[in-house]
C-alpha positions as CSV (number, residue, x, y, z in Angstrom):
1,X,112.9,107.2,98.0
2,X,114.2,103.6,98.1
3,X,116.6,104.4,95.3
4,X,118.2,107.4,97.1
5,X,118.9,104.9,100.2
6,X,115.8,105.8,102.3
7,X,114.0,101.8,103.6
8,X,110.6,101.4,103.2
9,X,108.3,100.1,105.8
10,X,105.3,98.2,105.1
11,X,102.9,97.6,107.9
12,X,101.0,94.5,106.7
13,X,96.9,94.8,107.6
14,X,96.4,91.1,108.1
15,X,95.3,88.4,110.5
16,X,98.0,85.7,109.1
17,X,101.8,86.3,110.1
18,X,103.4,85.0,106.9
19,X,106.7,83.4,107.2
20,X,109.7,85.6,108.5
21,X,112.6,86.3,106.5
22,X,115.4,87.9,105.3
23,X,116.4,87.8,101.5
24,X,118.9,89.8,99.3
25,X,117.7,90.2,96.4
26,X,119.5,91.4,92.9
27,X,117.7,92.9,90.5
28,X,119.6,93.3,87.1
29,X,118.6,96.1,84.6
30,X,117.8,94.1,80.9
31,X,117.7,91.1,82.3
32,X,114.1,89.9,82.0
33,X,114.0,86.7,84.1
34,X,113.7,88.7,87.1
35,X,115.4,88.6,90.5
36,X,118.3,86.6,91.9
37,X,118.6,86.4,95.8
38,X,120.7,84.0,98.2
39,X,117.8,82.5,99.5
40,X,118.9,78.5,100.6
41,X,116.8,76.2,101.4
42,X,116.6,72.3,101.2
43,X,112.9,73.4,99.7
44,X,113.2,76.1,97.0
45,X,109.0,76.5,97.5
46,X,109.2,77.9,101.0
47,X,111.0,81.4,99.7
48,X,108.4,83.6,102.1
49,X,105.9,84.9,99.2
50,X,105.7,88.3,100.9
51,X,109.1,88.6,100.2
52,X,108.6,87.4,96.9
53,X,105.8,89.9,96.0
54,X,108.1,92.6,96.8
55,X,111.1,91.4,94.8
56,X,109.2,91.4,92.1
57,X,107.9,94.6,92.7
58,X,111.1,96.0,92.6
59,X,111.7,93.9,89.2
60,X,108.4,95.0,87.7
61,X,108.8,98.8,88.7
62,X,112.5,98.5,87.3
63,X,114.8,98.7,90.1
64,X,118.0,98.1,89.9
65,X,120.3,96.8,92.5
66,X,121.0,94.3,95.5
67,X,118.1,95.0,97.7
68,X,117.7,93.4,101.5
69,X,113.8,92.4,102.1
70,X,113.0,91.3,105.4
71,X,110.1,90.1,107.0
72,X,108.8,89.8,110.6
73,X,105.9,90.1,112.2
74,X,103.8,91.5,109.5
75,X,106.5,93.8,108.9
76,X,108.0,94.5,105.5
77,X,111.1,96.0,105.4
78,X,113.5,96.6,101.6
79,X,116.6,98.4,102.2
80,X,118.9,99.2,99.4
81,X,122.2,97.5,99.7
């Protein structure tokens, strides 16, 4: 569904907000070293690792494409871009 342009939603079950977000992500078919994104930050390690669970979903499941992931109050949302 996410490849024809319909979001996905992910209601996360969990006591512990996460850090909000929003990421674009590029996944690129062949290469293997996974996703670019235009994440910035004067600390590379506070990327929000729900956001980073779904990139790499996307990577993993072979995805291709620029991909917005956002993340707010135990809501997941990836849109194709």
């Amino acid at each position: 569904a996410l490849l024809t342009g319909v979001p996905i939603r992910i209601d996360m079950d969990t006591e512990k907000p996460g850090y909000s977000g929003r990421v674009v992500v590029e996944i690129r078919a062949g290469d293997g070293s996974g996703f670019g994104s235009d994440f910035e930050a004067s600390d590379p390690t506070r990327f929000p690792a729900r956001i980073r669970a779904a990139a790499t979903a996307l990577f993993t499941c072979g995805c291709p494409g620029q991909f917005l992931i956002t993340h707010r109050n135990r809501v997941l949302e990836i849109t194709q871009q």
